[in-house]
N, C-alpha and C positions, 0 to 999 in steps of 0.2 A: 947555094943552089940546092945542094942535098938536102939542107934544113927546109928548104922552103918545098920541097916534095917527100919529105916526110910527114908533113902537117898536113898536107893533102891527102894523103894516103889513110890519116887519122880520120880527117873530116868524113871522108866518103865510106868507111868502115860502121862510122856515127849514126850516116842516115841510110846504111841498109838495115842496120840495127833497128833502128826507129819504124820505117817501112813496114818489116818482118812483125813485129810485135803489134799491129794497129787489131784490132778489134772487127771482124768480118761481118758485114752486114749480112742480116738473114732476109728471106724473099719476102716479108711484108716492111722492113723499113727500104728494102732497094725498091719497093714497088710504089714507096710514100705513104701505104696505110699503118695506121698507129692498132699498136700492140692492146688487145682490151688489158683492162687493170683487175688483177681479183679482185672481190667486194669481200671486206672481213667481216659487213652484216651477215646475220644467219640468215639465210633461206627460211620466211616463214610459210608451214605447212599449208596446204589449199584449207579450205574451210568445205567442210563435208555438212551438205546439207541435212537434219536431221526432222525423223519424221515420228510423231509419236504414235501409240498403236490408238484406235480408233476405237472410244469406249461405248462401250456395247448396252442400247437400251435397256431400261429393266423391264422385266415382264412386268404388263400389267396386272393389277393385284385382284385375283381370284379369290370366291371363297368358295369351299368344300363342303357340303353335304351330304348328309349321312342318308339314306333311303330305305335300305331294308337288308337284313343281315340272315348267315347262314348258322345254323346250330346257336341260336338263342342270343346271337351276339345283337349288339344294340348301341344306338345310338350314344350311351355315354360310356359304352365300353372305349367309343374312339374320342370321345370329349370332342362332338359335332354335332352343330346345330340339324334339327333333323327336316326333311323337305319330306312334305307330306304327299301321298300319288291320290288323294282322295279326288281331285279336283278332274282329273283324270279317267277314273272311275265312275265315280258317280252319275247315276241315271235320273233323268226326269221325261213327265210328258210336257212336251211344247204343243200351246195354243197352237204356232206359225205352222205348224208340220203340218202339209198334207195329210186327210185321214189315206189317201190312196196317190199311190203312186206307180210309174209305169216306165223301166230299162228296156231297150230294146238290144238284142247280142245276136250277132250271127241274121239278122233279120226276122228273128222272132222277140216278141214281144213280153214281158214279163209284169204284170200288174200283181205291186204289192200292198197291203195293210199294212196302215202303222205303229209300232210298235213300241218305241221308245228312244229319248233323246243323249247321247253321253258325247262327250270328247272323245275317248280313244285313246287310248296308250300313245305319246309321244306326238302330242298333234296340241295346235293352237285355238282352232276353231270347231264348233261341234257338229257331229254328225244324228241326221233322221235315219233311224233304222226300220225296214220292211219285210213282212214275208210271205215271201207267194205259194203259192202249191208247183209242187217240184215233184214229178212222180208217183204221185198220192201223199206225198209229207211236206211239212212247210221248212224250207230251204229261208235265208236272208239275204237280201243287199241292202247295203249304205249310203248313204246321198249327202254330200255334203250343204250343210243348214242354210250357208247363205246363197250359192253356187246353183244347186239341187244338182250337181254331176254328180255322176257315178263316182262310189267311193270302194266299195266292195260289194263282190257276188257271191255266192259259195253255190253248189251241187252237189256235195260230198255228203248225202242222206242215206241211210240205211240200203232203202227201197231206190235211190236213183244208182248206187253202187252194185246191188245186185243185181240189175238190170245189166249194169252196161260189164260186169264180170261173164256175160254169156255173149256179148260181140266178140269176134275175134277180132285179133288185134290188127292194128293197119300193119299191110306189108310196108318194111324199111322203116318204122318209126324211131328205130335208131339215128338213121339220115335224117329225118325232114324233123322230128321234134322241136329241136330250134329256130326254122323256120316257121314253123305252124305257134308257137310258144311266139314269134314276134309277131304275127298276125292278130295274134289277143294283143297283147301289149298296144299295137297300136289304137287299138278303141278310146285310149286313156291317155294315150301320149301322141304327141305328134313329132316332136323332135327328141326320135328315138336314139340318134345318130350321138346324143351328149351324154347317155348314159350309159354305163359300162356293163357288160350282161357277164353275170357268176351262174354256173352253173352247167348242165345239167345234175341239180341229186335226183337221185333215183331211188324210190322205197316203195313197199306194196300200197298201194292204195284201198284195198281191201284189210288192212291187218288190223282195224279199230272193230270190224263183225264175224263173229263167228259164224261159221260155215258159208261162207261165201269164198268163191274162189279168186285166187288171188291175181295180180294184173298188176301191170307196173303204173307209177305213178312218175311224171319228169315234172320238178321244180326250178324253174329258173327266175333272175333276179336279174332287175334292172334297176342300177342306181347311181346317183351322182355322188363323188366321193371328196371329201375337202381335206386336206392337207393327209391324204391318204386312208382314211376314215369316211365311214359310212355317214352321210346323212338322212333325213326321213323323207327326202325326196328322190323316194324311191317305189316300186312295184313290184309285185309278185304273180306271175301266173304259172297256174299247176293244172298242166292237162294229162289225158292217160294213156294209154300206149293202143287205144282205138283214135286216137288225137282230138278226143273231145273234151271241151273245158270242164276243168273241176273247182277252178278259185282263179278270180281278178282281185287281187286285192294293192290297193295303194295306202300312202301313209297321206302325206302332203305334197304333193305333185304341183311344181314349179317355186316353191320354198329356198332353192340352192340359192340362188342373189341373197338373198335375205342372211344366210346361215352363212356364204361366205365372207360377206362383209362383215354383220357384226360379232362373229367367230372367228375373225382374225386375234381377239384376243387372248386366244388359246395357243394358237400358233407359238414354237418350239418351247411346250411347256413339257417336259419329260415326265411320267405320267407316273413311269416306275419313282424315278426320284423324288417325287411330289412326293406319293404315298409313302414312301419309306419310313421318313421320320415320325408321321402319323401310325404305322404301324407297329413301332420301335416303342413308343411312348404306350400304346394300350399293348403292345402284348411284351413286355421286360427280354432281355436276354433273347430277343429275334434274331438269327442269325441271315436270312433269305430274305432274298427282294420278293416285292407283291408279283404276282402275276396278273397279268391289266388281260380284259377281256371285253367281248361287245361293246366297243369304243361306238358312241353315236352321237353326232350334232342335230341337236333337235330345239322345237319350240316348244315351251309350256304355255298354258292356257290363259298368264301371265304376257303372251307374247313378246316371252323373254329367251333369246338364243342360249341354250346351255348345252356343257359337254357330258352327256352320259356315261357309265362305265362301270365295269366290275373288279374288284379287287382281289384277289385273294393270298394269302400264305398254307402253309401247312407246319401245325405246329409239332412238337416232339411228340409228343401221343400218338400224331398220324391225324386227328382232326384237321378241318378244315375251318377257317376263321375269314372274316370279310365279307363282302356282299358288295350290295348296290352304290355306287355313290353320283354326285351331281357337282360341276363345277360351277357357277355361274357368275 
């Protein structure tokens, strides 16, 4: 009997043993969810979109011409083809031209003689030039050949300046100058509002005759500007400090469409950097960038849109080298 309760005593010692040592469930397999399994694949990296840089048109291909140089410099000082301004210049009589012709300003009337036929500095189409009696002297205006509109008037005669040097001058034409200066303007322009107004300069208008007393002269300037540059549609009126006109002068008036469009081609051509290595190659050992000057988008008589401009350096002596040049 003791043997058979000591074997008992064994047995049940056995299965607390057993019991005590089992392995404790954790809260996802008592809950019946399975444990995830690590992955011994690698984690391959996302895929990073990539974007290349955006290659950047080439300018289109310009050429340079050479126009007219300062202190004897010349055309094959810069090894460039040279653009001649004869076309420009050059005067004929036209058959077409009225012998007489007749502006009216301010309400009075101006009947001129005609005189002779030229383009004009920076213009496409040519102009009839006339000249009336102006004060006892003959004064001009210009008429465009195919148009007949006013192109320019001038006043600025000996005889009609010493005249008007014994007016006194308007009171406040300080104030009102710019208004009375777009009062001409509009004889020429209608859509004043797209053009950008520089100015007033101020200089005597008497200072070309002696002993005549002197009297202020206001210049101002109306013009349409393309990629920050002047072009030749634009006007000038210069009246005097009694506020009567002394010059309407325009270039090509309503030309901007024209010079915008096919003068996109010019667009972000740097002008300094252009010229550089053109000025490297004619003048050796140049250490200074050109200095760019009178930047202007114009027509030649070619009725070809071209970029105007002037170059210059300053060499070691202190001379001055460069001139005129033409893109087109």
């Amino acid at each position: 009997m003791k043997r058979v309760l000591n074997i008992l005593v064994i047995l049940f010692v056995l299965l607390c043993a057993f019991g005590c040592t089992k392995k404790p469930l954790d809260n996802a397999e008592a809950n019946g969810t399975e444990l995830p399994i690590a992955s011994t694949t690698p984690t391959e990296e996302p895929t990073q979109a990539t974007t290349e840089a955006p290659t950047e048109e080439p300018l289109p291909e310009v050429e340079c011409y050479f126009i007219s140089g300062v202190n004897e410099v010349t055309a094959l000082d810069f090894n460039l083809p040279k653009w001649s301004i004869t076309e420009w210049s050059k005067m004929w009589e036209s058959e077409e031209a009225p012998e007489e012709f007749s502006v009216v300003i301010n309400g009075k009337e101006y009947v001129g003689t005609y005189q002779d036929t030229t383009y004009g500095y920076y213009r496409s189409s040519p102009i009839h030039t006339y000249y009336f009696d102006n004060a006892g002297m003959d004064s001009p205006f210009s008429i465009d050949a195919s148009s007949l509109e006013l192109i320019h008037i001038g006043f600025s005669n000996r005889s009609f300046i010493t005249e008007e040097s014994m007016l006194p001058d308007l009171e406040g034409i300080e104030e009102t100058a710019e208004s009375i200066a777009r009062g001409y303007a509009l004889i020429l322009i209608d859509n004043l509002e797209d053009y950008e107004m520089i100015g007033p300069e101020i200089t005597d208008a008497a200072s070309r005759y002696e002993n005549v007393a002197s009297f202020n002269k206001y210049v101002f300037e109306f013009v349409r500007t393309l990629n920050g540059e002047k072009t030749t549609d634009y006007l000038e009126v210069h009246i005097d400090s009694k506020g009567n006109l002394l010059r309407l002068s325009s270039h090509e008036l309503g030309v901007y469409d024209r010079l915008a469009e096919e003068g996109a081609k010019f667009e972000g051509i740097d002008l300094v950097a252009y010229m550089r290595p053109i000025f490297d190659e004619a003048y050796k050992g140049n250490t200074s960038d050109p200095e760019i000057r009178n930047v202007l988008y114009a027509l030649t008589p070619d009725n070809e849109v071209v970029l105007m401009f002037e170059a210059y350096i300053t060499l070691s002596d202190g001379m001055a080298a460069g001139g005129s040049f033409m893109l087109k």
